[in-house]
N, C-alpha and C positions, 0 to 999 in steps of 0.2 A: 504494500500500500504506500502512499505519495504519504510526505511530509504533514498534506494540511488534511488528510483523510479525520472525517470525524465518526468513529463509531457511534449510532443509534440503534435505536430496535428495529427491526425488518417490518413488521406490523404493530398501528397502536396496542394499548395494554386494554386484553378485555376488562367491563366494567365488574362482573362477577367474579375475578380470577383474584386472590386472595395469597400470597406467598406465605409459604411452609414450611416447614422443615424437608431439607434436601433430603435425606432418609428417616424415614419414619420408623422403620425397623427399629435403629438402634436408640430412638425416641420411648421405647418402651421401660419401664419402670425392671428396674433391675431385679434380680433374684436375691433374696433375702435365703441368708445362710447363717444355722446355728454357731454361735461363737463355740469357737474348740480349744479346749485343754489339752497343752503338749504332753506328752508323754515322757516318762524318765526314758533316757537312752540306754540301752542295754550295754553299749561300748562307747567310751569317754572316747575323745581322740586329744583330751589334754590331760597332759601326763599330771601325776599326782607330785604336791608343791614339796615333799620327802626326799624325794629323787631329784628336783631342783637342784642346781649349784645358788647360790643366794651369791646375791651381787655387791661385792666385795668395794668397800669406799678407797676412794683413790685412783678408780680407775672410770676414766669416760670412757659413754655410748658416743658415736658417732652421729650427729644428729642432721638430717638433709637440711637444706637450705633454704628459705622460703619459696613458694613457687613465683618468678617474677611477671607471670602475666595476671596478675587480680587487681588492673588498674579501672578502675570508676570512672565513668563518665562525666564530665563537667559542662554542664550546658548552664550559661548565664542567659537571664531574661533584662534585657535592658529598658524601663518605660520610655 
């Protein structure tokens, strides 16, 4: 399409026609599910705190470094 094309509607809008929701299927009220109680796990996969080495003072963790992209947006409004 040219530069000065201007999108319209092909046919006026009927007087009766009333917009909707795009899919009404997923418009439907959800399925309500009883709340569940976990279960104890038969097999831990963390080891028991006995068998630990405990973390001895004096010695650092290595710790990673901030992440540097969590910069905020600054938008000023000038009257």
């Amino acid at each position: 399409p040219s530069p000065d094309y201007i999108p319209r509607p092909e046919a006026p809008p009927l007087p009766y026609y009333i917009p909707g929701p795009e899919y009404p299927d997923e418009e439907e009220e959800e399925e309500h599910l009883a709340p569940t109680v976990p279960a104890p796990a038969l097999y831990s996969s963390v080891s028991e705190s006995d068998k630990a080495e405990p973390f001895k003072e004096g010695k650092t963790a290595a710790t990673p470094p901030p992440f540097g992209y969590r910069i905020a947006a600054r938008i000023s409004v000038q009257p």
